[in-house]
C-alpha positions as CSV (number, residue, x, y, z in Angstrom):
1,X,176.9,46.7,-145.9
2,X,175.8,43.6,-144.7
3,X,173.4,41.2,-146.7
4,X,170.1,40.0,-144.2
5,X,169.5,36.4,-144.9
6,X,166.9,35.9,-142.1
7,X,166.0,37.0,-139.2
8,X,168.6,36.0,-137.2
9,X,171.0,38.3,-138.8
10,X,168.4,41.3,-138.0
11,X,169.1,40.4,-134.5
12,X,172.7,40.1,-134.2
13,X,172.5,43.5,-135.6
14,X,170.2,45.0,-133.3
15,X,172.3,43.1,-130.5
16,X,175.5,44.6,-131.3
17,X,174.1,48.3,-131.5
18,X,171.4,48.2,-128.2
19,X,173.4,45.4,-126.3
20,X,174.9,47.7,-123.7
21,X,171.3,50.1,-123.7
22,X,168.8,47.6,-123.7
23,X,168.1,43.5,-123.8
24,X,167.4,42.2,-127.3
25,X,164.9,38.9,-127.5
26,X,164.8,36.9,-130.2
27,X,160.8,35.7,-130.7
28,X,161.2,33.1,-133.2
29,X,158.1,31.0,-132.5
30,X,155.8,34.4,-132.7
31,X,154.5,35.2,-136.4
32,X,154.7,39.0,-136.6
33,X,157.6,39.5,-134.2
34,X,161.0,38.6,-134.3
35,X,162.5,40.2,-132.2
36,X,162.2,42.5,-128.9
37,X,164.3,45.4,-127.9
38,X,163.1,45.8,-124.2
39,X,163.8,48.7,-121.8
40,X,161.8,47.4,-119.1
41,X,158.5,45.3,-118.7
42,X,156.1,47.8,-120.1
43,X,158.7,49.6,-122.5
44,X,159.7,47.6,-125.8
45,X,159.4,47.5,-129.6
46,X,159.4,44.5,-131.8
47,X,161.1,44.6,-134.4
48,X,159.6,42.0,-137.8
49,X,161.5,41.6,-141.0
50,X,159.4,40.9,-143.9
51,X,160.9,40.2,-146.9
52,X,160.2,39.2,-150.7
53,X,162.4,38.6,-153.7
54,X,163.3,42.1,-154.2
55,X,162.4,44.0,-151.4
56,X,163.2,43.7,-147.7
57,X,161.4,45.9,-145.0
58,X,161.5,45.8,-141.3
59,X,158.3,46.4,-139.6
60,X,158.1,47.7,-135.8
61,X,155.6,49.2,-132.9
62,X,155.8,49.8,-129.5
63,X,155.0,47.0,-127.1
64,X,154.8,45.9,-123.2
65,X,157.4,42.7,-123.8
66,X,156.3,41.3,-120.4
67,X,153.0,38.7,-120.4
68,X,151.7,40.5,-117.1
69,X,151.9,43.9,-118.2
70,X,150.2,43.0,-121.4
71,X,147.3,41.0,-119.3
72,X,147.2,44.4,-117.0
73,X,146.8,46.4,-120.3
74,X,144.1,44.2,-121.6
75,X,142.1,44.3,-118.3
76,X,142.7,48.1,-118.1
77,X,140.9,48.5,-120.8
78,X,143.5,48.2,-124.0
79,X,142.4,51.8,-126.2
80,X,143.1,53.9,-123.4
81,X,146.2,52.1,-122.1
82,X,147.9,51.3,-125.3
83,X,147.3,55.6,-126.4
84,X,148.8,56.4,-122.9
85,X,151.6,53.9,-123.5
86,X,152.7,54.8,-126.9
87,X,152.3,58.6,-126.1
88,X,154.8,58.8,-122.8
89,X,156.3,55.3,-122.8
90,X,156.4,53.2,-126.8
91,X,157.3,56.7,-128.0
92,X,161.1,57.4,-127.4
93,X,162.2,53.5,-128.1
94,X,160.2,53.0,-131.2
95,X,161.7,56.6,-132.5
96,X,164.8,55.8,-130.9
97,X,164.9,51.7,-133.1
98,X,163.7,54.2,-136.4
99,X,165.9,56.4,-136.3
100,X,168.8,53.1,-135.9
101,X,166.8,51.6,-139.2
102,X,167.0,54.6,-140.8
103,X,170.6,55.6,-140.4
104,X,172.6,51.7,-140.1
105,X,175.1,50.9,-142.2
106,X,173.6,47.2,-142.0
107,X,170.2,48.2,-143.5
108,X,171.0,50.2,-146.5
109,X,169.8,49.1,-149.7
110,X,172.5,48.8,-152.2
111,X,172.2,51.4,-155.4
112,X,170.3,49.6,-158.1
113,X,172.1,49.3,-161.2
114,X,171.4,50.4,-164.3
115,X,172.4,49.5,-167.8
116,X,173.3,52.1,-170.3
């Protein structure tokens, strides 16, 4: 099991498992993202690890990585788009990146101890 230090070592995880599938970007200088796994300019989830001193979490939605398809979304009129995006589009990538989180080796937490 590897031990997640930062976000970097989220995305050299995500880039050895999606590598050959689909193009991993690293957003460090966003806030809430850090990184992207994109299928195509209006198919993506981002991916955010958020962590504490005893818990770490990684947080992800559906998103349109490209800055044009977002403004097209946002003058499309962004309820309507973003439901038709994340039913037939977002949909099968962010299940597809849960089902990764859920199941890799890499994010397991390690059995908590107890003393008898």
């Amino acid at each position: 099991m590897a031990i997640i230090q930062s976000a970097k070592d989220v995305v050299s995880i995500f880039e050895k498992h999606f590598a050959d599938k689909y193009e991993i970007i690293p957003t460090p200088r966003q806030r809430l993202t850090d990184l992207t796994v994109k299928r195509s300019a209006w198919t993506g989830v981002a991916v955010h690890l958020k962590q504490k001193r005893d818990k770490t979490k990684l947080i992800f939605y559906g998103v349109a990585p490209s800055l044009w398809a977002r403004a097209l979304l946002l003058f499309s009129g962004i309820l309507i788009g973003v439901l038709v995006l994340y039913l037939f589009v977002w949909k099968g990538i962010t299940d597809e990146v849960r089902a990764f989180i859920e199941t890799a080796e890499e994010f397991r937490q390690p059995p908590e101890s107890s003393l008898s």
